[in-house]
C-alpha positions as CSV (number, residue, x, y, z in Angstrom):
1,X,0.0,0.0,0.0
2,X,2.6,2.1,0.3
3,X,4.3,2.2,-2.5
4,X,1.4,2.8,-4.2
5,X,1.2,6.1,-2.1
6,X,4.9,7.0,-2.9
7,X,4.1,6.1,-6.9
8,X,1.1,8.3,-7.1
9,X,2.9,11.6,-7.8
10,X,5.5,10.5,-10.1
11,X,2.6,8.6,-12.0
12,X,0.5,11.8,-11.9
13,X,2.9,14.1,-13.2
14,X,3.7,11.7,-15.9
15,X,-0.1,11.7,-17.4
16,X,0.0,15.7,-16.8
17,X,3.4,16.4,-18.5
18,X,1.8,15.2,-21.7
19,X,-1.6,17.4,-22.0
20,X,-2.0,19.2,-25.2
21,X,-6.0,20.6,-23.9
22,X,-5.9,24.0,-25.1
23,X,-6.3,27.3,-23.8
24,X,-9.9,28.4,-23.5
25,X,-9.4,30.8,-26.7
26,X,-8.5,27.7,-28.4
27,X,-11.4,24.6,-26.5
28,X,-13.2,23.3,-29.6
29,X,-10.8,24.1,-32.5
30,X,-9.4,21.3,-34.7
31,X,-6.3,19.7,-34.2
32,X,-3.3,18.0,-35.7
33,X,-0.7,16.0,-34.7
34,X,2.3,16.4,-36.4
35,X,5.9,14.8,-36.0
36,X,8.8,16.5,-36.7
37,X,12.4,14.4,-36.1
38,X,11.8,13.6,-32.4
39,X,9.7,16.2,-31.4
40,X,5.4,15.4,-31.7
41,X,3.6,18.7,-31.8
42,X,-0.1,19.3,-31.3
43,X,-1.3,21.8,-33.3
44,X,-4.4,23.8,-32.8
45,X,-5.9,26.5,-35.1
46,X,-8.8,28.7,-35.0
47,X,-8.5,31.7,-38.0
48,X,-5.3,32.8,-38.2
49,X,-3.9,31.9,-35.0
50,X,-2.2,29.0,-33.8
51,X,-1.7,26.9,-30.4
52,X,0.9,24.4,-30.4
53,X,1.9,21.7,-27.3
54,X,5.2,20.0,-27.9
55,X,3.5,16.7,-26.0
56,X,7.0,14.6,-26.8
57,X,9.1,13.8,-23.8
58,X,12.7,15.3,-24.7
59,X,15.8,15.4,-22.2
60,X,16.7,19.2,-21.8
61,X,15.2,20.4,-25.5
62,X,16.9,23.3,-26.8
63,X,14.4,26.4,-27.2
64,X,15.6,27.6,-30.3
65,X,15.3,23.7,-32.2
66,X,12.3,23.2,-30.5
67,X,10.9,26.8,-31.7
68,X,12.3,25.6,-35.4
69,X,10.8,22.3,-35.1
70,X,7.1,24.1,-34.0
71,X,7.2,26.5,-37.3
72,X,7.5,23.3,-39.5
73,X,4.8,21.7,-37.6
74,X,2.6,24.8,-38.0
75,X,3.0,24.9,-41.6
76,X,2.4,21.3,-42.1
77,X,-0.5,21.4,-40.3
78,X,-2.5,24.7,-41.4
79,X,-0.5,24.5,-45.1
80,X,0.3,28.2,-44.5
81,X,3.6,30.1,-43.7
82,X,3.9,31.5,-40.1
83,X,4.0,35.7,-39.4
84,X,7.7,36.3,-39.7
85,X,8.1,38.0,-35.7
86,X,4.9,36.3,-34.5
87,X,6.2,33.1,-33.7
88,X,6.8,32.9,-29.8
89,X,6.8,30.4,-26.5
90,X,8.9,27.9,-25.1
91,X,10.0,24.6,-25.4
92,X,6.0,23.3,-24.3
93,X,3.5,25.8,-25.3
94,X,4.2,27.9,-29.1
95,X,1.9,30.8,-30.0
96,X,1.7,32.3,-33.4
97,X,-0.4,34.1,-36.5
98,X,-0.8,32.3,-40.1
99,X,0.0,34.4,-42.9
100,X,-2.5,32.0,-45.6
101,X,-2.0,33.7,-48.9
102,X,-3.5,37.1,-47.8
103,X,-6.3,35.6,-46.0
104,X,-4.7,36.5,-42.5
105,X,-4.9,40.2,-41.4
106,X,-0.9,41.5,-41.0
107,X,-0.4,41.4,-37.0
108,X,-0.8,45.1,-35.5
109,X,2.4,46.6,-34.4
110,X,3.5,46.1,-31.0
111,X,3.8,49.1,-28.6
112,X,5.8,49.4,-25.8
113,X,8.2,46.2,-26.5
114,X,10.0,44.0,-23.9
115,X,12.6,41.7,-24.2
116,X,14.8,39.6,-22.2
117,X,17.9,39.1,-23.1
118,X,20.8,36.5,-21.8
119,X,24.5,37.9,-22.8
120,X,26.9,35.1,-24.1
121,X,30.3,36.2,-22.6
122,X,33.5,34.6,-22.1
123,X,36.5,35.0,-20.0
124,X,40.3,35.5,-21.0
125,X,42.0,33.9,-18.2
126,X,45.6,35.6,-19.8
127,X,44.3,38.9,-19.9
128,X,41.3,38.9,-17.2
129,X,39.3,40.3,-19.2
130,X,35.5,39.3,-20.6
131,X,34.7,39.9,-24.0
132,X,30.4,39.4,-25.2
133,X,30.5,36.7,-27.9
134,X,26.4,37.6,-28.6
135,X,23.3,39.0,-26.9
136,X,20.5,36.8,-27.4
137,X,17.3,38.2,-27.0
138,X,13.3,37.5,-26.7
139,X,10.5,39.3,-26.9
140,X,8.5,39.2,-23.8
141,X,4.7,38.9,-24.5
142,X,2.8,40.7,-22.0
């Protein structure tokens, strides 16, 4: 009995960490699963906007592949090419806008922008010095 007790949680999180339910914007609207190398995306559409769950269990995914991996699911899926600059999330939940051939309105320019930015630096042990190899930055949705 009581290693079903002690099995519970690990069992529980393993049914949650693969959910792909939608957001409430998104309950009812169709979706597609779609593999792309070893990432499985689901995606899920309503009119030019896009909801996509990366529901594949990957050791330590990098954000930028994974981000890759979502546009090519997105296209596969809705047959239309993603807003270039609307394409944003992490390495579970993507968020973007469709750009289907001129049926998609152009996204309304943003206001106010935030990012977050991690500096790549590295150090000279010779010359104790640091020198910034790159800035990466995202934009922070608000």
């Amino acid at each position: 009995m009581r290693w079903i007790i002690r099995a519970l949680p690990v069992v529980s999180l393993g049914l949650m960490s693969s959910c792909d339910s939608p957001s409430v914007a998104f309950m009812g609207s169709p979706k597609t699963v779609v593999v792309i190398e070893e990432s499985t995306f689901s995606v899920h559409r309503r009119d030019d906007r896009v909801e996509v769950y990366r529901t594949s269990f990957e050791m330590l995914p990098n954000r930028l592949q994974v981000l890759g991996r979502a546009e090519l699911a997105i296209e596969q899926a809705t047959g239309c090419k993603v807003w270039k600059g609307t394409l944003n999330g992490d390495q579970a939940l993507i968020k973007a806008r469709l750009a289907c051939g001129g049926q998609a309105s152009q996204p309304p320019l943003a206001t106010n922008l935030h990012y977050d930015c991690q500096i790549v630096d590295t150090w000279d042990l010779e010359s104790r010095d640091v020198s910034v190899e790159a800035i990466e930055c995202d934009l922070v949705t608000q």
